[in-house]
VOKOLKE-497762 format. One record per residue (C-alpha): residue number from 0; residue in one letter; x, z, y. Coordinates in pm, 1 decimal. Layout:
<tikes>
+--------+---------+----------+----------+----------+
: drense : drenkol :        u :        w :        v :
+--------+---------+----------+----------+----------+
:    NUM :       A :        X :        Z :        Y :
...
+--------+---------+----------+----------+----------+
</tikes>
This chain:
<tikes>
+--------+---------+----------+----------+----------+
: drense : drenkol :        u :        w :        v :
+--------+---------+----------+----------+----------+
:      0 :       X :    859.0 :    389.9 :  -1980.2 :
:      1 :       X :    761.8 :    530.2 :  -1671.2 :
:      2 :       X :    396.8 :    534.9 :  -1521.8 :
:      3 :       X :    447.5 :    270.9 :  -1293.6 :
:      4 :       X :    616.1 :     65.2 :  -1526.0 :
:      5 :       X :    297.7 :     96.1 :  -1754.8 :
:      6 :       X :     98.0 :     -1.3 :  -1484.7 :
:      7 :       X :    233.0 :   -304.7 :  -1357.7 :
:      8 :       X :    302.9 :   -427.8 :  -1761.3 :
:      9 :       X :   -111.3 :   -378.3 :  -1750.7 :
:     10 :       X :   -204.3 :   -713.4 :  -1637.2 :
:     11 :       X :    -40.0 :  -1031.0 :  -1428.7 :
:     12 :       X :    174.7 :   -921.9 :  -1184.8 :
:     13 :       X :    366.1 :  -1219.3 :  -1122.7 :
:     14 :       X :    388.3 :  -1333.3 :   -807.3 :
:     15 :       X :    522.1 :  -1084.6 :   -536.5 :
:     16 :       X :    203.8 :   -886.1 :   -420.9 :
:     17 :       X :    161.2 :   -791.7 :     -2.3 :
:     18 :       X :    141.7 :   -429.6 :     61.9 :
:     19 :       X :     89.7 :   -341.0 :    398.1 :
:     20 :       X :    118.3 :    -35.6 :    565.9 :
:     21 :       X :    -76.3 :     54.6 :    856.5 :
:     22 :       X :    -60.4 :    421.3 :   1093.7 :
:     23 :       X :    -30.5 :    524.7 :   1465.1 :
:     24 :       X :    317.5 :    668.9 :   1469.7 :
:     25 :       X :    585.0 :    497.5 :   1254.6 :
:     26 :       X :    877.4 :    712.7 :   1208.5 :
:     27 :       X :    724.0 :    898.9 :    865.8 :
:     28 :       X :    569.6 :    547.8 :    751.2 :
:     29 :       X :    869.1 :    344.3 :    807.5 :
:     30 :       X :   1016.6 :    631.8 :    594.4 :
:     31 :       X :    806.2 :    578.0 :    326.6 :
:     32 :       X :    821.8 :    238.8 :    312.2 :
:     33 :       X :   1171.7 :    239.4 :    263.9 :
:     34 :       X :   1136.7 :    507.2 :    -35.4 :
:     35 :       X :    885.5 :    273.2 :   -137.4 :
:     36 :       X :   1094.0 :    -53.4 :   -143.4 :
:     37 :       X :   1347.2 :    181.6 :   -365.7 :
:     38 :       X :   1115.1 :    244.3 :   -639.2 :
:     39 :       X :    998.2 :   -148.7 :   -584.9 :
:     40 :       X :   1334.1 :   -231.8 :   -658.4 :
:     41 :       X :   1435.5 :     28.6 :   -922.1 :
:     42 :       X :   1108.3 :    -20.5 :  -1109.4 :
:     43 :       X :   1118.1 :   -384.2 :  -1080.8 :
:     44 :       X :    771.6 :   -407.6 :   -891.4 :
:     45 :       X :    757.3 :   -724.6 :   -743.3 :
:     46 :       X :    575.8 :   -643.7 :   -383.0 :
:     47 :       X :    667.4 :   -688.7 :    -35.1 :
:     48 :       X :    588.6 :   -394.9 :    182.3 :
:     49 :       X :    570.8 :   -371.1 :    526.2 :
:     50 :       X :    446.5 :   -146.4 :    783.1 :
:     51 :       X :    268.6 :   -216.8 :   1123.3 :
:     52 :       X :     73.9 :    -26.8 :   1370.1 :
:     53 :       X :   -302.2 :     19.3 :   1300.7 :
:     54 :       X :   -397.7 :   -211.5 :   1623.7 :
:     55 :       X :   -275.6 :   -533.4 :   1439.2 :
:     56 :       X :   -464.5 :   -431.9 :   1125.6 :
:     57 :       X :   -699.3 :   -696.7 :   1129.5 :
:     58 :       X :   -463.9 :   -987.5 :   1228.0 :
:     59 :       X :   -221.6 :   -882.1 :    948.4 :
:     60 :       X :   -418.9 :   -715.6 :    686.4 :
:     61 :       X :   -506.0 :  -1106.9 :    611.7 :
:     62 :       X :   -226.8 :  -1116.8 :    425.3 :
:     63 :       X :   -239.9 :   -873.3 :    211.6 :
:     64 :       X :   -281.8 :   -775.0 :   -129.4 :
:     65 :       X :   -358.5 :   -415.1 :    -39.1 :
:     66 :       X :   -421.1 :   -232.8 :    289.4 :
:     67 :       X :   -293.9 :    116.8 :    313.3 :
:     68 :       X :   -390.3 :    322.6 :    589.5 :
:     69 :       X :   -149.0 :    640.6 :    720.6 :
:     70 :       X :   -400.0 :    939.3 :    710.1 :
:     71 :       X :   -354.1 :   1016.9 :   1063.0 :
:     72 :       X :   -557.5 :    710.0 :   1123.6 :
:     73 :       X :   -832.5 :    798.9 :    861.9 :
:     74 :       X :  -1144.2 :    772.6 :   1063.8 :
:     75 :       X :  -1048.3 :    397.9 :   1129.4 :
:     76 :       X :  -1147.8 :    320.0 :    761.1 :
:     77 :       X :  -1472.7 :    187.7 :    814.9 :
:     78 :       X :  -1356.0 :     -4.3 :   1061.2 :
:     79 :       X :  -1064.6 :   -156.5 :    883.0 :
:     80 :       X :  -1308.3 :   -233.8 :    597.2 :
:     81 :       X :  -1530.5 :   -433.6 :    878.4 :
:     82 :       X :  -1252.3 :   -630.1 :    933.1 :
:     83 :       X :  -1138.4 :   -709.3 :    590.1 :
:     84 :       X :  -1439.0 :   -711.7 :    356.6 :
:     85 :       X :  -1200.1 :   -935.9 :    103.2 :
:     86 :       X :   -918.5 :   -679.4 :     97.3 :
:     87 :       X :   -879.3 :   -319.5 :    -53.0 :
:     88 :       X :   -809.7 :    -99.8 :    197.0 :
:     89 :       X :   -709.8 :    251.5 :    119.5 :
:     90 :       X :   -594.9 :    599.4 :    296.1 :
:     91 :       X :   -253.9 :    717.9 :    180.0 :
:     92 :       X :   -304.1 :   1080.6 :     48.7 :
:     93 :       X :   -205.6 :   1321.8 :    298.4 :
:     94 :       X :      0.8 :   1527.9 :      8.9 :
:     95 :       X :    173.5 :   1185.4 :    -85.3 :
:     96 :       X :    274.2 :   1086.6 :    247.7 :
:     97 :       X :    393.9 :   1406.2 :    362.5 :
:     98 :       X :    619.9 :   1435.0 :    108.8 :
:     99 :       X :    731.4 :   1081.3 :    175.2 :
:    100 :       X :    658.2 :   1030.9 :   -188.1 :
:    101 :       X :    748.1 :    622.2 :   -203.5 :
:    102 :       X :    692.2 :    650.2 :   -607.5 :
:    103 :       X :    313.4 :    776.5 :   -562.9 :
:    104 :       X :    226.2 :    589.5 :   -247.5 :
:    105 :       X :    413.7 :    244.4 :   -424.1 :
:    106 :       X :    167.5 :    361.4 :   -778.2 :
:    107 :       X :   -160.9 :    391.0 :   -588.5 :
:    108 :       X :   -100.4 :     64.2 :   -399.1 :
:    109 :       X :    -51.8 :    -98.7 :   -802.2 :
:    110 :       X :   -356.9 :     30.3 :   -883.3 :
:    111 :       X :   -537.2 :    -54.5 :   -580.7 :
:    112 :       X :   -414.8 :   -419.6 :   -690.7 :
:    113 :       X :   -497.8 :   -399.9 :  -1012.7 :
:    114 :       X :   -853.2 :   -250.0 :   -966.6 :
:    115 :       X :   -954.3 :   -547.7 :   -696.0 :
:    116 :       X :   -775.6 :   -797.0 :   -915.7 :
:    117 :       X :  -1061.3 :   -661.4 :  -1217.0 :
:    118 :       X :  -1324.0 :   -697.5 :   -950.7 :
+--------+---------+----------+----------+----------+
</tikes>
């Protein structure tokens, strides 16, 4: 059984979960979130995961279950977190992302999930 697998067997993850995906550029995160959706789908990990640009971060971060940030945009954590003090909002690691590694990024965001659901 694979680590994600384990991690998403955890707890109740029943109903699709939001993970949104927020950066500056879009070509290497609209990469990744296709690699992402592949280990969704292989791994059976019901999410839906899209990616925007970091200005509508607060209008669509609303609807998420998880907020990941593209670490070019970094320093706009704090900010981010202003706007949604409900949500868990996280930078991707930099090694993760630029290996366009859709099977870390996709584990993180579980956990992420997982550790806010606990809260």
């Amino acid at each position: 059984m694979s680590g994600l697998q384990i991690i998403v067997d955890e707890g109740s993850f029943m109903e699709k979960k939001h993970i949104y995906l927020f950066c500056s550029a879009g070509m290497s995160t609209s990469l990744l979130v296709s690699k992402m959706r592949a280990q969704a789908e292989k791994y059976e990990v019901p999410v839906i995961i899209e990616a925007f640009p970091e200005t509508l971060a607060g209008e669509k971060g609303q609807n998420a279950d998880v907020v990941l940030l593209g670490p070019q945009i970094a320093y706009m954590l704090p900010e981010i977190q202003r706007l949604l003090p409900n949500k868990p909002v996280e930078v991707i690691d930099s090694l993760l992302y630029g290996k366009v590694d859709g099977l870390g990024v996709l584990k993180a965001a579980v956990a992420a999930i997982k550790k806010a659901a606990a809260n």
